[in-house]
C-alpha positions as a Markdown table, in Angstrom:
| # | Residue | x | y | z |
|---|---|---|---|---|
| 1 | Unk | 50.3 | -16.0 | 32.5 |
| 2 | Unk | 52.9 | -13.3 | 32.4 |
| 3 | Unk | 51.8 | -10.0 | 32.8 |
| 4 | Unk | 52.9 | -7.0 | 31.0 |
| 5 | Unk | 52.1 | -3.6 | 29.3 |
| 6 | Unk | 51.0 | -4.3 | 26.0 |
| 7 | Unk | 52.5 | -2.2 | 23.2 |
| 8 | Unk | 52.4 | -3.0 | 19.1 |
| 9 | Unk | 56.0 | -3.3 | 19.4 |
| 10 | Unk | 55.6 | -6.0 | 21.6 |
| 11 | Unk | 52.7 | -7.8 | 19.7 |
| 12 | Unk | 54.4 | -8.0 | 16.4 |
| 13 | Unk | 58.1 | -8.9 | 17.8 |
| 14 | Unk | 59.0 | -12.7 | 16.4 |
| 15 | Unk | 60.2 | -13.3 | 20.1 |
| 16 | Unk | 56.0 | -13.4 | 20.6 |
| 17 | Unk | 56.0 | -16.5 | 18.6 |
| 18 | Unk | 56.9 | -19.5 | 20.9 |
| 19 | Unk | 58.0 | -23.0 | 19.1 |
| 20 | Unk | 55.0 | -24.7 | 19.8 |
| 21 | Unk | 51.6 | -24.2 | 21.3 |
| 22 | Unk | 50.4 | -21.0 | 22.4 |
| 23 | Unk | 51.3 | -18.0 | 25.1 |
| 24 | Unk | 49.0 | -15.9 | 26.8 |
| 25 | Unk | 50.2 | -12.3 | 27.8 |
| 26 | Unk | 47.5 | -10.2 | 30.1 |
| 27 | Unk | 47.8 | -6.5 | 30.0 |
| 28 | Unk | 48.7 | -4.4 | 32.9 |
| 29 | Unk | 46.5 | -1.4 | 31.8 |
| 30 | Unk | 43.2 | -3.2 | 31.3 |
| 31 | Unk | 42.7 | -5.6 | 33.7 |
| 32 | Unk | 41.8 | -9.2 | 32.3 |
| 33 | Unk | 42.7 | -8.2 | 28.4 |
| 34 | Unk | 45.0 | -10.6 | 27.2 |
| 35 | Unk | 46.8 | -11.3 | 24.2 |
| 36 | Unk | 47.5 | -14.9 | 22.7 |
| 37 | Unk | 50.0 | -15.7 | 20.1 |
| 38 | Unk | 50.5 | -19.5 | 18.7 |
| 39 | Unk | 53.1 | -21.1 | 17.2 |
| 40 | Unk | 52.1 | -20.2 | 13.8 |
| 41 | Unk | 52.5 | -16.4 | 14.5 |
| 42 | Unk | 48.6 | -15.7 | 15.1 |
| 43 | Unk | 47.3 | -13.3 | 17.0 |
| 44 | Unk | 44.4 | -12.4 | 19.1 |
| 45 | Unk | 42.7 | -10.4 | 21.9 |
| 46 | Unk | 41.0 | -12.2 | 24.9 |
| 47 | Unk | 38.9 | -11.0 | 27.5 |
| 48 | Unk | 39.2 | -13.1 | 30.8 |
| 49 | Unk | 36.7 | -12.2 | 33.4 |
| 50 | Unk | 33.4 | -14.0 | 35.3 |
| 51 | Unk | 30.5 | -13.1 | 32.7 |
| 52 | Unk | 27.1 | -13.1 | 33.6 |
| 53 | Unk | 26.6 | -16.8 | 32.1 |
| 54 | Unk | 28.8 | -17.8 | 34.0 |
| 55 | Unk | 30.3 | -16.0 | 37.0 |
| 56 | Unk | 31.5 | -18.8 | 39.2 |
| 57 | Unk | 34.8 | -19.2 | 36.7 |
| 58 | Unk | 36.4 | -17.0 | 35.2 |
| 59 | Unk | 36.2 | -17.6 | 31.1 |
| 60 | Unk | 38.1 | -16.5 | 27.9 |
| 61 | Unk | 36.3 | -14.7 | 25.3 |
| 62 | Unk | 37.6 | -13.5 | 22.2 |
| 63 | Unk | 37.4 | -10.2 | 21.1 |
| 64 | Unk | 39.3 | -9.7 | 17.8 |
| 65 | Unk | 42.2 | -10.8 | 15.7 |
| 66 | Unk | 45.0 | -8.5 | 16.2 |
| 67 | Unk | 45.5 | -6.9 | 12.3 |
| 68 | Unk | 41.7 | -6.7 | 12.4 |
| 69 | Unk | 41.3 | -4.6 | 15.4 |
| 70 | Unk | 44.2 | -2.6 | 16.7 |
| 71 | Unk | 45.1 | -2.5 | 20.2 |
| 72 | Unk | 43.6 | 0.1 | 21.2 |
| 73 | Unk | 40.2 | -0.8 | 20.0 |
| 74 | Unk | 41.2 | -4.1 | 22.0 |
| 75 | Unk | 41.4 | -1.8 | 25.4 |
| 76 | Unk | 38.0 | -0.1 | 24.2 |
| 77 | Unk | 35.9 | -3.6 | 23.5 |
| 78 | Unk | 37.4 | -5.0 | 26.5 |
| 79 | Unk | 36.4 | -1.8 | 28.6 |
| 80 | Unk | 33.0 | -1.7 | 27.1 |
| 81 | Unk | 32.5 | -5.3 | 28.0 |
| 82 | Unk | 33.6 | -5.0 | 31.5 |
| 83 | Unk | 31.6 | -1.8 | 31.8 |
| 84 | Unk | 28.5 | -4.1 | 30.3 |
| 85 | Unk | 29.3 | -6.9 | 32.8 |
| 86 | Unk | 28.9 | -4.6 | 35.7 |
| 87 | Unk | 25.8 | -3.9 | 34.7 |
| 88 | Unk | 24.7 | -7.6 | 34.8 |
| 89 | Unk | 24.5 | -7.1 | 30.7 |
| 90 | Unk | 26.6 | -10.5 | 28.9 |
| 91 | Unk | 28.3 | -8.7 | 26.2 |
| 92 | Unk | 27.1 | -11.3 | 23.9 |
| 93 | Unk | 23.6 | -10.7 | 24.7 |
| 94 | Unk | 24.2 | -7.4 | 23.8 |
| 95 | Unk | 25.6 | -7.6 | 20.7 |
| 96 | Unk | 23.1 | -9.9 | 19.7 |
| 97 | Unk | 20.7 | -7.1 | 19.9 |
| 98 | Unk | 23.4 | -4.5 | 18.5 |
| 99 | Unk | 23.4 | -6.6 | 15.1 |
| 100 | Unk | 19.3 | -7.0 | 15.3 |
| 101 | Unk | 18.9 | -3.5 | 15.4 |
| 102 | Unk | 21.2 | -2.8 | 12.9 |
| 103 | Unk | 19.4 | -5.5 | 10.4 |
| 104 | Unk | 16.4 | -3.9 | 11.1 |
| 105 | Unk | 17.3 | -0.4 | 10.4 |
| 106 | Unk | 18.4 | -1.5 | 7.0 |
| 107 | Unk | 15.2 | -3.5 | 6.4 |
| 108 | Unk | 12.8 | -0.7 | 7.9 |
| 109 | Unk | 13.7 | 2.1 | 6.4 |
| 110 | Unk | 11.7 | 4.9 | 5.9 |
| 111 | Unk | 10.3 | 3.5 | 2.3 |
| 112 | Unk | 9.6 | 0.4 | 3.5 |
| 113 | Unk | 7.2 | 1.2 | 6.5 |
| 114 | Unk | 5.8 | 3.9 | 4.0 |
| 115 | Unk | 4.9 | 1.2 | 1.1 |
| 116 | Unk | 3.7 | -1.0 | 4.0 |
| 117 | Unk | 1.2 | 2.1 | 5.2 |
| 118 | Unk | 0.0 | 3.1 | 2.0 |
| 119 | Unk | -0.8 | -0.7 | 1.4 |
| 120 | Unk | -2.2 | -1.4 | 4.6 |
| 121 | Unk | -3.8 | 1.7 | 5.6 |
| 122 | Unk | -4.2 | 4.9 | 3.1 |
| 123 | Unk | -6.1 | 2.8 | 1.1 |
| 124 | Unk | -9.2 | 3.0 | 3.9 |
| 125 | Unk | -8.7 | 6.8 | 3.8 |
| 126 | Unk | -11.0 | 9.4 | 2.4 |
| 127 | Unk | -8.4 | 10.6 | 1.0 |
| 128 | Unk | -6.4 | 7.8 | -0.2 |
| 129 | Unk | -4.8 | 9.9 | -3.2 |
| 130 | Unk | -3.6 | 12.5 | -2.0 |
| 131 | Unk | -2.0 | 11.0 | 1.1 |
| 132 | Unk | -0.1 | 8.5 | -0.8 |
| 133 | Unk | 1.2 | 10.9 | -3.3 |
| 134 | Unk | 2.0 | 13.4 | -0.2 |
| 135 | Unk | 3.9 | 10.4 | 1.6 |
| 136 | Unk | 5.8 | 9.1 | -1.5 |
| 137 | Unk | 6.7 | 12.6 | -2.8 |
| 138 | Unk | 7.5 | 15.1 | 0.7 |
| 139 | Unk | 8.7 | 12.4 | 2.5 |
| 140 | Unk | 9.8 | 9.3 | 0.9 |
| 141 | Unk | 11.8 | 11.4 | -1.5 |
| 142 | Unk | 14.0 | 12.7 | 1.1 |
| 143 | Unk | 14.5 | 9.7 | 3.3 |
| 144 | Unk | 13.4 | 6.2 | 1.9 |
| 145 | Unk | 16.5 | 4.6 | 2.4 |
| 146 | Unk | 17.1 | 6.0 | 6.0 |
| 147 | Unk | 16.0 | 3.8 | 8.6 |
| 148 | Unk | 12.7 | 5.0 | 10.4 |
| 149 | Unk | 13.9 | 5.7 | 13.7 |
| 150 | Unk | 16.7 | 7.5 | 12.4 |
| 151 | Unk | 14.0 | 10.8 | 11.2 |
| 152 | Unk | 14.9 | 13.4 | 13.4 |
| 153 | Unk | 12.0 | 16.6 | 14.5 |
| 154 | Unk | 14.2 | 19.0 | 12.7 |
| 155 | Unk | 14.0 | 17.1 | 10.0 |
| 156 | Unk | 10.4 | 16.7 | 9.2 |
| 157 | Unk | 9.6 | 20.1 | 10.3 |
| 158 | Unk | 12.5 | 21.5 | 7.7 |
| 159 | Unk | 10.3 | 19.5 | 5.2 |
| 160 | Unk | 6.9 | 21.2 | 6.3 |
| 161 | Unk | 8.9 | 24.7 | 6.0 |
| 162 | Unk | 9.9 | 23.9 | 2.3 |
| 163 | Unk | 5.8 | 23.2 | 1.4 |
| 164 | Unk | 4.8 | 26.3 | 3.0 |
| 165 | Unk | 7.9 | 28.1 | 1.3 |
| 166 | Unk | 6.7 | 27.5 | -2.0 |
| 167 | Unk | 3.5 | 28.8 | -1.1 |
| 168 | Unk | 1.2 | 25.8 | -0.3 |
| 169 | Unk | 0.3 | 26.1 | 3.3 |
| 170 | Unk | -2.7 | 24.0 | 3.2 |
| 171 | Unk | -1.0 | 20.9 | 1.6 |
| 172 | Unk | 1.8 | 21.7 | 4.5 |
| 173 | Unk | -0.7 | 21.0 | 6.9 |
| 174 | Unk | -2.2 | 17.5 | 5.5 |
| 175 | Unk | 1.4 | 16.4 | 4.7 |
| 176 | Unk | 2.2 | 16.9 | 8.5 |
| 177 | Unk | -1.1 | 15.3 | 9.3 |
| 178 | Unk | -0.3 | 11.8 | 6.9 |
| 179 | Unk | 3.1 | 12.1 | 8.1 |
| 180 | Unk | 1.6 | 11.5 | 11.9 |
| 181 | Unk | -0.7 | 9.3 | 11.2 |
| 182 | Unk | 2.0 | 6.9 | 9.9 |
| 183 | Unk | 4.2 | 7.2 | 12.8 |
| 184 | Unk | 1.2 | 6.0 | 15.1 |
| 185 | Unk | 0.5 | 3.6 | 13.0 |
| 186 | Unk | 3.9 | 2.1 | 12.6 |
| 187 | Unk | 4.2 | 2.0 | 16.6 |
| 188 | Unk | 0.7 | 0.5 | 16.9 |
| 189 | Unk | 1.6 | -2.7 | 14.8 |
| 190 | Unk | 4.6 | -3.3 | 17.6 |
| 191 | Unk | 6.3 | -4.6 | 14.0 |
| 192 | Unk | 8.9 | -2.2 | 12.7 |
| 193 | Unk | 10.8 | -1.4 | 15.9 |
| 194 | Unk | 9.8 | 2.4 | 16.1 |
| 195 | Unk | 8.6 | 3.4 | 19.4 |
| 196 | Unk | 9.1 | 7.1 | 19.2 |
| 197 | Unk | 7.4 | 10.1 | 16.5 |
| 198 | Unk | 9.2 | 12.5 | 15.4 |
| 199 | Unk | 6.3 | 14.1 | 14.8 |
| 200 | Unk | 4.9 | 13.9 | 18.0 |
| 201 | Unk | 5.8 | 17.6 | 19.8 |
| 202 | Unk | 5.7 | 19.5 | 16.5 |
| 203 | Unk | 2.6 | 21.8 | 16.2 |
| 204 | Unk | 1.3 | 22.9 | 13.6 |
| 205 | Unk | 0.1 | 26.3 | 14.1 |
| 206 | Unk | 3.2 | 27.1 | 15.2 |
| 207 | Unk | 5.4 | 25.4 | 12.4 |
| 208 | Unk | 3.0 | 26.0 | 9.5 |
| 209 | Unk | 0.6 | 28.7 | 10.8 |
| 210 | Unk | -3.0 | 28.6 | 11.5 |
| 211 | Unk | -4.9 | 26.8 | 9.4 |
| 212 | Unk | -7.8 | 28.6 | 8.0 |
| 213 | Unk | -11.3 | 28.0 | 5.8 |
| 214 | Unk | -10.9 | 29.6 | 2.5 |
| 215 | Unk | -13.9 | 31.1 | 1.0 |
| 216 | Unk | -12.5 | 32.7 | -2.2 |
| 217 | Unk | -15.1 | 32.5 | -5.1 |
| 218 | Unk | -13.4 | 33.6 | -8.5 |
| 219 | Unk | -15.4 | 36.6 | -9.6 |
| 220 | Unk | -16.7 | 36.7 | -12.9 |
| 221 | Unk | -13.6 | 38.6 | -14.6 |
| 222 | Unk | -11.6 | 36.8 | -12.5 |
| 223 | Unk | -12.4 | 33.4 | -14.2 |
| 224 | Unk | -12.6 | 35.1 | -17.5 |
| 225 | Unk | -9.1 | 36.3 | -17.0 |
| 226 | Unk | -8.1 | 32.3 | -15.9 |
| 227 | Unk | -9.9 | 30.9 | -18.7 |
| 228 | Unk | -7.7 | 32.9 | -21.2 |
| 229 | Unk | -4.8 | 32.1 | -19.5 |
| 230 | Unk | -5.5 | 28.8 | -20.0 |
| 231 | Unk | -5.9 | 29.6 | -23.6 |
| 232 | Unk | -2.5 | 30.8 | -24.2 |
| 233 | Unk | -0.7 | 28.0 | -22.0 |
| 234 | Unk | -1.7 | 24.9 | -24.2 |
| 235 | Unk | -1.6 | 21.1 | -23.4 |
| 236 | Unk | -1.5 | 19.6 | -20.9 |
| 237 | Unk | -2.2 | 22.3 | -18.0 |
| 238 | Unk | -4.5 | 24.9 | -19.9 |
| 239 | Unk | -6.8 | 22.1 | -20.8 |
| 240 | Unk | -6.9 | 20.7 | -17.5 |
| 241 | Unk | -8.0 | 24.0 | -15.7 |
| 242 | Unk | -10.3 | 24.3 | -18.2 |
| 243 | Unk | -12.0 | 20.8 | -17.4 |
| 244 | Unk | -11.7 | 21.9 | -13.4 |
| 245 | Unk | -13.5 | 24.7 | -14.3 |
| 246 | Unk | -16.1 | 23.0 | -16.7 |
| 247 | Unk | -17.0 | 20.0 | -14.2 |
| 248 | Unk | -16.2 | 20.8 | -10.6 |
| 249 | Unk | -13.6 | 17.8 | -10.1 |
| 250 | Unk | -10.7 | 17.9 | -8.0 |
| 251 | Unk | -7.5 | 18.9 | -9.4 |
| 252 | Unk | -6.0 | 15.5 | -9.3 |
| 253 | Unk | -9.5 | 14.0 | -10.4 |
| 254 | Unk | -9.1 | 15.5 | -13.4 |
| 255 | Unk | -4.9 | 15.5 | -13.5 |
| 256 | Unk | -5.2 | 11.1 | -12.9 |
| 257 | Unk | -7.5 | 11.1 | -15.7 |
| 258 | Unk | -7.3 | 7.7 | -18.2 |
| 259 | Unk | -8.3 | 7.3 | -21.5 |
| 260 | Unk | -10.3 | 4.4 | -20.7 |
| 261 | Unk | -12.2 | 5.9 | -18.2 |
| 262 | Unk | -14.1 | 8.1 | -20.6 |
| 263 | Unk | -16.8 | 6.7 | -22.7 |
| 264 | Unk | -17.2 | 9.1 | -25.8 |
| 265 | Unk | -20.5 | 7.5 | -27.3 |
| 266 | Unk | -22.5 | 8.1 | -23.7 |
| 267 | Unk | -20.3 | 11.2 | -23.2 |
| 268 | Unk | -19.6 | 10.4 | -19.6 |
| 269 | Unk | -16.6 | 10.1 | -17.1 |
| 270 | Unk | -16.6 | 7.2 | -14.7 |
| 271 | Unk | -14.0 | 7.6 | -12.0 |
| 272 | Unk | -13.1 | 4.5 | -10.1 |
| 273 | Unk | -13.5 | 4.5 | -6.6 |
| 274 | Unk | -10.2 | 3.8 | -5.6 |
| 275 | Unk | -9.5 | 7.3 | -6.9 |
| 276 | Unk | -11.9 | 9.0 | -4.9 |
| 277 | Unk | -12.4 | 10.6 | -2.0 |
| 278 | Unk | -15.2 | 8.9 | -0.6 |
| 279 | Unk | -14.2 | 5.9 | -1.8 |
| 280 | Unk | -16.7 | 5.3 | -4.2 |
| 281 | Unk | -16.9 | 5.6 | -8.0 |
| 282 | Unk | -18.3 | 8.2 | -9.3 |
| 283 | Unk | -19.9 | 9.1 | -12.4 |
| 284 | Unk | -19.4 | 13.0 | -14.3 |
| 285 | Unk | -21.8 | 13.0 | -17.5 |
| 286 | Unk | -19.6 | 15.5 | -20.3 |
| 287 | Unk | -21.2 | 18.5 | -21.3 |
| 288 | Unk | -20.9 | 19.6 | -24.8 |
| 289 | Unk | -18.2 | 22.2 | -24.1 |
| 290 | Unk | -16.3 | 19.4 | -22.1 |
| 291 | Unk | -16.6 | 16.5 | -24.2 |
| 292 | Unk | -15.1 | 18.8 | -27.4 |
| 293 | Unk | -12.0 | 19.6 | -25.2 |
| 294 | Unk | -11.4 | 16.0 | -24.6 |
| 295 | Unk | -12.1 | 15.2 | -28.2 |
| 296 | Unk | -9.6 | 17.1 | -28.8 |
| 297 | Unk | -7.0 | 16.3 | -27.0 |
| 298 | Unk | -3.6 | 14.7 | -28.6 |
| 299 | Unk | -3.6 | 11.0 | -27.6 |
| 300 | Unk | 0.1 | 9.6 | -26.0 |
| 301 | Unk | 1.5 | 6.1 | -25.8 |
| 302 | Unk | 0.4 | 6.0 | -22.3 |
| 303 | Unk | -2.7 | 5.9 | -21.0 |
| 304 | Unk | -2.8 | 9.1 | -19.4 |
| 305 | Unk | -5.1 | 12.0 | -20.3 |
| 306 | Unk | -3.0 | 15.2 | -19.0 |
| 307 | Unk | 0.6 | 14.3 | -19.2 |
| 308 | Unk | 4.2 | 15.1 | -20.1 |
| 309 | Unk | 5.6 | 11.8 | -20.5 |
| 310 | Unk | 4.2 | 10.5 | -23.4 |
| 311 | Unk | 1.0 | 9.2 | -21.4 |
| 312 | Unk | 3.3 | 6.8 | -18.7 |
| 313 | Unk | 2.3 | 9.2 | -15.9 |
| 314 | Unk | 0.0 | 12.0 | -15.0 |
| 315 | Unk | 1.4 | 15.3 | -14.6 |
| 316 | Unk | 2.5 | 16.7 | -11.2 |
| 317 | Unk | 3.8 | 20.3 | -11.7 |
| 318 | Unk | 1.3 | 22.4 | -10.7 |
| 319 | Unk | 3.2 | 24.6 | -8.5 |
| 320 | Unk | 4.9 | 25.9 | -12.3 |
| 321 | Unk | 1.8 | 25.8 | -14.2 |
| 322 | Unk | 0.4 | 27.9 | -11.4 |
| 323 | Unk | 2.6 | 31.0 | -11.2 |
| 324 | Unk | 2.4 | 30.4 | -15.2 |
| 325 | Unk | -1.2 | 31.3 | -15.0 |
| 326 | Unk | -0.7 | 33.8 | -13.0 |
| 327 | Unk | 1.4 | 35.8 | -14.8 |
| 328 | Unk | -0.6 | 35.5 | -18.1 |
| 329 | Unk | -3.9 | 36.4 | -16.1 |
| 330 | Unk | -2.8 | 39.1 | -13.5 |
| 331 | Unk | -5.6 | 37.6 | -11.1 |
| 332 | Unk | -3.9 | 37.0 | -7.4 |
| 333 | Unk | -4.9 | 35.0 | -4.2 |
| 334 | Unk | -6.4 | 32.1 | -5.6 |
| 335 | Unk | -6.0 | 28.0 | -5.4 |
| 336 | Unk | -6.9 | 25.8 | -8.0 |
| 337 | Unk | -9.3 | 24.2 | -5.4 |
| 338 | Unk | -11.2 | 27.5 | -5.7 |
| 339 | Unk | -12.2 | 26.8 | -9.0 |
| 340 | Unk | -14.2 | 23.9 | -7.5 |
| 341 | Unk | -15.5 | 26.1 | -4.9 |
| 342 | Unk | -16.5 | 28.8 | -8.1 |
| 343 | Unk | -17.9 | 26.1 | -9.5 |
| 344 | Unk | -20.3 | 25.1 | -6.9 |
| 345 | Unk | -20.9 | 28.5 | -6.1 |
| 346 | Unk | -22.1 | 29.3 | -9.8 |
| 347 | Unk | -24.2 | 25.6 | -9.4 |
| 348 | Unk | -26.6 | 27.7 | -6.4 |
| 349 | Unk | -27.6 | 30.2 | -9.0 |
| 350 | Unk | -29.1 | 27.2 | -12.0 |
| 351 | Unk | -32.7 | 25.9 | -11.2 |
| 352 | Unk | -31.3 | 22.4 | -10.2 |
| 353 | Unk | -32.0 | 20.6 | -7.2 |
| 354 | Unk | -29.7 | 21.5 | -4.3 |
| 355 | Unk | -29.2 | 17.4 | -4.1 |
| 356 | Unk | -27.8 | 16.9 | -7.9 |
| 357 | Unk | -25.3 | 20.1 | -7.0 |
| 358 | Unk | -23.8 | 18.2 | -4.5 |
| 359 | Unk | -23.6 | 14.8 | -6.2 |
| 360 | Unk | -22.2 | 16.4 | -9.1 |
| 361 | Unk | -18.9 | 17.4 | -6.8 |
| 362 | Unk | -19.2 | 14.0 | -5.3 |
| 363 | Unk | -20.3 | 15.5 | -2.4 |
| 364 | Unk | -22.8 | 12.4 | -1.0 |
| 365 | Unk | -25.9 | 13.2 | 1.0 |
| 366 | Unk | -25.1 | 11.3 | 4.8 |
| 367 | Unk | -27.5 | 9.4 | 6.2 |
| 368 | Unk | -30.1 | 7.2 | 5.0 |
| 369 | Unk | -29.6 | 8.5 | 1.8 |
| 370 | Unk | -25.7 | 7.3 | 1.2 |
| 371 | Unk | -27.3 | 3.9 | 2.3 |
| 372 | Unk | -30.0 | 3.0 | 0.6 |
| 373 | Unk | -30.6 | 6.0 | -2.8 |
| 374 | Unk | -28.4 | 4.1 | -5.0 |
| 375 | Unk | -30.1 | 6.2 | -8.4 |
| 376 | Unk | -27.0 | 7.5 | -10.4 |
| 377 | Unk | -28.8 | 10.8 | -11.1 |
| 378 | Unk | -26.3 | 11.2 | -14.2 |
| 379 | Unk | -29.6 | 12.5 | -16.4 |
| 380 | Unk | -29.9 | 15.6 | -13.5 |
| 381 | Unk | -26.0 | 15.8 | -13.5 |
| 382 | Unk | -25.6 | 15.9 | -17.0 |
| 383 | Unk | -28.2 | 19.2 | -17.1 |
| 384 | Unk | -26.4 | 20.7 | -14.4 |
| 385 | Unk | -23.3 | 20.7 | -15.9 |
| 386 | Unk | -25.0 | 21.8 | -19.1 |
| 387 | Unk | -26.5 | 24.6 | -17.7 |
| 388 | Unk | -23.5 | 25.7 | -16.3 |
| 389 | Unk | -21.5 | 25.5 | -19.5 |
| 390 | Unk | -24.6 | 27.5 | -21.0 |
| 391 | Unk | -23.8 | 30.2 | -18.1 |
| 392 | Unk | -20.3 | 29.9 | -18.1 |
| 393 | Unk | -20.2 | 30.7 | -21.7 |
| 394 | Unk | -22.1 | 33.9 | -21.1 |
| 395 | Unk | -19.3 | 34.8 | -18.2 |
| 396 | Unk | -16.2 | 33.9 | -21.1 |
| 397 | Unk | -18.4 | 36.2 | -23.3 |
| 398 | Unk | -15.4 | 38.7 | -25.4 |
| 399 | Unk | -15.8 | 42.2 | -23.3 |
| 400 | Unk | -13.6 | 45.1 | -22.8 |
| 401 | Unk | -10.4 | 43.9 | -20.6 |
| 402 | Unk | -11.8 | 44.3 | -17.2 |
| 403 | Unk | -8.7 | 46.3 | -14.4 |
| 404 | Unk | -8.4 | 45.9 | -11.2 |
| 405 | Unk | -10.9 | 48.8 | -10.1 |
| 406 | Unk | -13.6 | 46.8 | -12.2 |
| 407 | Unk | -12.8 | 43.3 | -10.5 |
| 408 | Unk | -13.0 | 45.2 | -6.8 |
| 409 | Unk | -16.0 | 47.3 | -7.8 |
| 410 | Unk | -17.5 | 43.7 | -8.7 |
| 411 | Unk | -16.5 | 42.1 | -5.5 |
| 412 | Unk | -17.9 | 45.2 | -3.8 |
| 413 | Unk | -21.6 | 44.8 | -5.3 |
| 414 | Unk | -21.7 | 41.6 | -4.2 |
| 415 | Unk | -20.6 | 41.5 | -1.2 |
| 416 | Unk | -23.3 | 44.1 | -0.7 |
| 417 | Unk | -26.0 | 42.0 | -2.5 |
């Protein structure tokens, strides 16, 4: 085999080409490259060396058509493979595994392991709602058709930064937590090739901030001032604070509301259970004030109660509606969760059991009583939540426009009450 230093002159001269057979030309520079050239003008790139298969003999391998590789990325391969050799690595072994990982980067991508955890997992959550549409909307939006191990820290924690930005701290910090959870849970199952979290050093106190109980009970002209924002705002969003305020629910309790769902003739609201937080259905009798709202309410195409797409989906934009409110109200420092909390709050002070206060709010005794009380209690629901319309209609009473100094001397009496 003659030896010389290989150049693309050399390769594509027609004096390569011998009259028949084949000629093998090894390359002075890389030792055991070699390039063949038939009688038919074809050319390729060989690597001749003892590979870990089999390193008695010596063996030719190929390692690209010249015109598909160049031959400089001949002298690369052949280095790498070498380099591989040395290692006790067979270069075919190793590409093996190259072209496995790459096939399942493109078939576990981000989406994919994040259907497969919503499916097998989120739906045995407490909080099987919200996680999914946390998963699917801060994170699968971004990355769904990356592959999972391609997520880098600085990634997810830029993606924590732009919840908190736009002023939702607490949802920052579940989002973060889901977002864990399903990196363990993909590693667990030993099925998606992940191995590594980028979640893993990221802490959320530091990234988010501490997270803290909130107490914040709307005062009196506080929800007055709310409830007549809600007036001038109009369907969907002024109706739906309005029922948060009415019932207790959850905001997306209330925002995933169907048509079906409610029955008009007993007045009541059944929630299924796979929209709940405890996982179990659960029943909200409608109170005069709340069964008129939904009566009348404009019905869609869709089946969807609160919605801006013609009934096909629920509405998602509370973020908007939110500073919306805000500016037509002028009342500051307060999540639409605390409406549930002003709700419950204002429940303490109506001659109902402390029991049927909780069960309205879903919030199930534990214990013995979980297990076995299986009564509905709607009856004692359904006066709860008509006393507190009764009361809340007394708070919505027309007065004079209350400032600021009125809302803090409020605050003020009863904090010292």
């Amino acid at each position: 085999m003659a030896k010389v230093l290989l150049t693309d002159r050399f390769i594509a001269s027609p004096r390569r080409v011998p009259e028949r057979g084949r000629v093998d030309y090894q390359d002075t520079q890389v030792p055991g490259l070699a390039l063949r050239v038939t009688s038919t003008g074809h050319r390729s790139f060989n690597l001749i060396t003892r590979y870990p298969a089999n390193p008695k003999n010596p063996t030719r391998r190929n390692l690209g058509e010249y015109g598909a590789i160049n031959l400089d990325e001949a002298r690369e391969r052949a280095r790498e493979w070498i380099g591989l050799i040395r290692k006790g690595t067979d270069p075919r072994t190793h590409e093996a595994r190259r072209k496995a990982t790459e096939q399942r980067n493109q078939v576990n991508t981000f989406g994919v392991v994040a259907a497969a955890f919503i499916e097998r997992h989120v739906v045995n959550l407490s909080k099987a709602t919200d996680a999914k549409r946390s998963i699917e909307t801060e994170f699968v939006a971004r990355w769904g058709q990356r592959p999972i191990n391609d997520i880098l820290p600085g990634e997810v924690a830029e993606a924590i930064r732009a919840i908190v930005k736009r002023g939702s701290p607490y949802q920052a910090h579940n989002a973060l937590g889901y977002l864990r959870r399903m990196y363990n849970w993909a590693i667990g199952t030993h099925e998606f090739g992940i191995s590594e979290s980028p979640v893993e050093r990221l802490k959320p106190a530091d990234l988010i901030g501490r997270r803290e109980a909130r107490e914040r009970v709307l005062l009196d002209g506080e929800l007055r001032a709310v409830w007549g924002a809600c007036e001038g705002m109009g369907h969907p969003y002024g109706p739906l604070v309005k029922m948060m305020i009415l019932t207790g629910q959850r905001e997306r309790e209330i925002a995933d509301m169907v048509w079906s769902e409610i029955n008009f003739d007993q007045a009541l609201w059944t929630i299924p259970a796979k929209r709940m937080k405890g996982g179990r259905a659960h029943a909200v009798p409608l109170a005069p004030e709340a069964l008129a709202l939904l009566k009348g309410l404009p019905r869609f195409k869709g089946e969807y109660v609160f919605t801006t797409t013609d009934g096909e989906k629920p509405v998602n934009g509370f973020a908007k509606a939110k500073v919306r409110i805000d500016k037509l109200c002028g009342v500051t420092g307060w999540k639409f969760h605390d409406l549930r909390r002003t709700a419950r709050t204002g429940f303490s002070a109506l001659p109902v059991q402390d029991l049927v206060r909780e069960l309205v709010i879903a919030h199930a005794r534990p214990g013995l009583h979980k297990v076995y009380d299986q009564h509905s209690y709607v009856d004692e629901k359904r006066e709860c939540l008509t006393l507190w319309e009764a009361r809340l209609r007394g708070i919505l009473a027309p007065k004079p426009p209350a400032d600021v100094a009125d809302i803090e001397a409020e605050r003020i009496r009863r904090a010292g009450a």
